[in-house]
Structures are given as structure tokens and as C-alpha cells.
N, C-alpha and C positions, 0 to 999 in steps of 0.2 A: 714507697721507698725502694730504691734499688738495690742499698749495701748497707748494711747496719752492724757494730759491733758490740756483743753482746758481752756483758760483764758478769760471770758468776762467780761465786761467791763457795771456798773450799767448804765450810760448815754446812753450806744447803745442802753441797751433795752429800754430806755424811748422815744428814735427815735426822731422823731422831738418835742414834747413838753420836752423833758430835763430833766424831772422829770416824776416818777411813773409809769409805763407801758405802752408800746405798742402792744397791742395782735401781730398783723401783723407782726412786727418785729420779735417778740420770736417765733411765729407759722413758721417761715422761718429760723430760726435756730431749732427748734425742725423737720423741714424736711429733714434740713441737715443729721444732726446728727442719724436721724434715717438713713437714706442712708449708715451713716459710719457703724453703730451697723450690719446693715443688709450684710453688705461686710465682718462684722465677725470681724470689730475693736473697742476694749474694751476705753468707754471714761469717765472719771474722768473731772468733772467743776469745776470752782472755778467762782465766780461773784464777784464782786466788788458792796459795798454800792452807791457810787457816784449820784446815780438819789435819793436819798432820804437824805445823809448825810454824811459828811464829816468830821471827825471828827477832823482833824488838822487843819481845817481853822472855828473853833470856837476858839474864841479870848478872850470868856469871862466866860471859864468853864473848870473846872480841868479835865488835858489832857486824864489821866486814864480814868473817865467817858465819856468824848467825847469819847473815842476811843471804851466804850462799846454800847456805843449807836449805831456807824458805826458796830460793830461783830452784834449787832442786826437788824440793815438794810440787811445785808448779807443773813441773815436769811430768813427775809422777801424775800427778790430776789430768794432764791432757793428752795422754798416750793413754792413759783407761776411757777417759772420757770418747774419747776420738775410736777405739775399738769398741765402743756400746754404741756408736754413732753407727761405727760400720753393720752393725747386726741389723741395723731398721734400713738398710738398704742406699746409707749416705757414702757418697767418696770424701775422702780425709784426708789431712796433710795438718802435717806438726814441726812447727818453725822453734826454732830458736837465736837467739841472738850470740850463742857459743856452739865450738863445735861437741857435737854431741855422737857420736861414731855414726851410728846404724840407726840410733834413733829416732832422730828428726832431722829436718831442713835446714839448713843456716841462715835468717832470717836475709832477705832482701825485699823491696818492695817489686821488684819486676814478678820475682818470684810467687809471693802472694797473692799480687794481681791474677797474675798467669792459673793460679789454682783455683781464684774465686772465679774468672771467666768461664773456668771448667763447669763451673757447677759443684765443685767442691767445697765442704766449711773447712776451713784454715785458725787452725788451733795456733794462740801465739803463747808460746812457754818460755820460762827461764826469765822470765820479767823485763827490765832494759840490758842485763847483764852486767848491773853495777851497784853494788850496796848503795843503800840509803837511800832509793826509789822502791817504791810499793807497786803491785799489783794495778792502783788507781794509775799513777802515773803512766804503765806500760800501754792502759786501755786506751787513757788519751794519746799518747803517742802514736799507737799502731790505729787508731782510727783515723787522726791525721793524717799518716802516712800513706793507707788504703782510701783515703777521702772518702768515708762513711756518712752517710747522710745524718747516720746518730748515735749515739752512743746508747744502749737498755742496760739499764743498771737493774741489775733483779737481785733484792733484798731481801730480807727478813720480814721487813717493815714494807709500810703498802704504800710508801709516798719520800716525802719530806716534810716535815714538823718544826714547829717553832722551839723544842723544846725536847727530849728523849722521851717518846711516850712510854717509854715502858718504867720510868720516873715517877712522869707526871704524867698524872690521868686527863689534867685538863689540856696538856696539850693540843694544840694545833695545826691540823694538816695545811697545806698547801697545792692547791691547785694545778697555780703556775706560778713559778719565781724567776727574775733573771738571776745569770751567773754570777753577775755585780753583787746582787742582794746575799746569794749564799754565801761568797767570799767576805763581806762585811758583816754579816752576824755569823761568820763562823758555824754554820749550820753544817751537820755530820752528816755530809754529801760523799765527798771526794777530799782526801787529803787536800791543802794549799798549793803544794807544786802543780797537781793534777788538774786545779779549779781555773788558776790564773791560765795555765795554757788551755784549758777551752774556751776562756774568754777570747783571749788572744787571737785564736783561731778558730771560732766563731762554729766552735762546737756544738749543738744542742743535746741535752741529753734527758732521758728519762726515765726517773726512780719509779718501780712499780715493785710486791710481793711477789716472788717465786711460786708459794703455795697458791693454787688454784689451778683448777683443770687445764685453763688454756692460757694460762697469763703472760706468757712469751709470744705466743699468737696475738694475740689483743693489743698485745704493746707495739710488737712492729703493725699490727694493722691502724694502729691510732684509735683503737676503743679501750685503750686503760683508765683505770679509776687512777691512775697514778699519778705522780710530781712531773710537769713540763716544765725541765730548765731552759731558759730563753738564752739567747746571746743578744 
């Protein structure tokens, strides 16, 4: 793979307290991900708010502002994230899709480009810039835009299932599925918005667990134990 954008996930980097940061956690994906940079493969992030806020399960505040309050946890996650990258000896850049003074880039794709050719990883913050799209939907977008070879979805969970395994014990993992099949059983992939445009756009993507030593390594290397979404 040449260019791959990585999807994580706010609550992994909170690790076991759930909320707000875990050095150790992000220090072990900033190892990773230097290993990828260093093998010469260009990576685009996207974080999710989730360890700090959530903005569709505020129940007693207009959806629009929840959802700018979650674009600005975002925020927050990739300018830390991005400065624990910088300590393991990576160059960094943090886009967004608003203006943000001093603190990041104003999202363009020439831009982007221009910073993953560096050798740089390019943190994409502040989501699409528009209530009522998710984290999922930013990832497909901005991997589109960067024409990423693939999308690494790094989970909780160590795949895709027919079912919530943490529900059902009998559930069952998944191998490989097409995009088609996720979108028709509704499998907790990728939001709807998010699923149709990889279809559309003939994105592949794949779900693998966060926990494990190397599992961001393995995954862009092609040795994951995890879910290959087809297009």
C-alpha cells in the first residue's frame, strides 16, 4: 500500500479510564505508525470525539450545536494526538475543514497531498464541518479525497460480525464481506452515509482490534486477523 487512512477511535485512546487520554496507548500507536511512515507508507488519521463527547446522545440540546461541540473534541484528539506523534520523531500537520486561528491547516486536498508527499501524517480534525455527519463519514470522505488505497478501521472489536458479539456469544466473525452485504444487513461497520459512499467509490476497507502489539502494522502490512470489506 502506498497511502492508507487510518480511523481511530476517541475511547481507545482514553484506554481503560474511558474518557480523556492515555499516553501509553497513543505512544504505541505513534510507534506503529512511525514503522508505517518509515517502510515509505503515506498515512492520513481521522479520530473520533467519543472519549470527551458525543454529540447525538445529548438529549437536551440543539443537535447542530451538540454536533459542533463533538467537531471540536475532534480537535482536541488530533493536536494531542499529533504532538505524541511528534515525540517519536514523526512530522505532523492538522487540517481542518474551519478556520481554526493557529491551530491547524484549513483543510484542502493539494494541501494534504503536499504534506503526506513530505513524509508527513496529516491529522484530519473538526469532521466535515457540518452537523449531522460523523467521524465515519469524514474518514470516507478524506480517504477519497487523498485517494487512499484503504481505509483501517481500528476497533474495539477484532473484525466484523453477524451479530454484537459482546451480546451474543454465538456470534459470528467475518472474514471478508462486500460493502453491498454490510449495507444490507445493516452490520455496525460504518454509519449508512459513510457505507454507500465507499461503495460508490470503490473504497475497501478494513476492520481490525486496536489492542495488540502491532495491529496497525499487520493491518496495513495485509497480515490482520481482521474483516476485509470488498467493494
Amino acid at each position: 500500500m502506498k497511502r492508507v487512512l487510518l480511523k481511530l477511535s476517541g475511547e481507545a485512546l482514553a484506554g481503560e479510564k474511558h474518557t480523556g487520554f492515555d499516553e501509553a496507548t497513543v505512544l504505541g500507536v505513534a510507534r506503529q505508525v512511525k514503522t508505517l511512515v518509515d517502510d515509505g507508507i503515506q498515512v492520513g488519521i481521522v479520530i473520533g470525539g467519543g472519549n470527551f463527547w458525543r454529540g447525538r446522545t445529548s438529549e437536551n440540546m440543539d443537535r447542530v450545536k451538540a454536533d459542533q461541540i463533538g467537531m471540536l473534541a475532534t480537535v482536541m484528539n488530533c493536536i494531542y494526538v499529533s504532538e505524541i506523534f511528534r515525540s517519536v520523531g514523526l512530522g505532523t500537520e492538522v487540517f481542518t475543514p474551519f478556520v481554526c486561528g493557529g491551530f491547524a491547516k484549513l483543510f484542502t486536498k493539494d494541501e494534504a497531498l503536499a504534506c503526506l508527499n513530505r513524509g508527513k501524517v496529516a491529522f484530519f480534525a473538526g469532521g466535515t464541518g457540518h452537523p449531522y455527519f460523523s467521524t465515519d463519514t469524514t474518514t470516507t470522505l478524506r480517504a477519497i479525497e487523498i485517494e487512499a488505497d484503504i481505509i483501517l478501521l481500528a476497533k474495539a472489536v477484532d473484525g466484523v460480525y453477524d451479530s454484537d458479539p459482546k451480546v451474543n456469544p454465538e456470534a459470528v466473525k467475518y472474514d471478508e464481506i462486500s460493502i453491498a452485504e454490510v449495507i444490507d444487513k445493516r452490520l455496525a461497520v460504518m454509519d449508512l452515509t459513510a457505507s454507500i459512499m465507499c461503495m460508490e467509490n470503490h473504497m475497501p476497507m478494513l476492520v481490525f482490534g486496536l489492542e495488540g502489539g502491532d495491529s496497525i502494522v499487520n493491518a496495513a502490512r495485509g497480515k490482520s486477523a481482521g474483516t476485509k470489506i470488498t467493494v
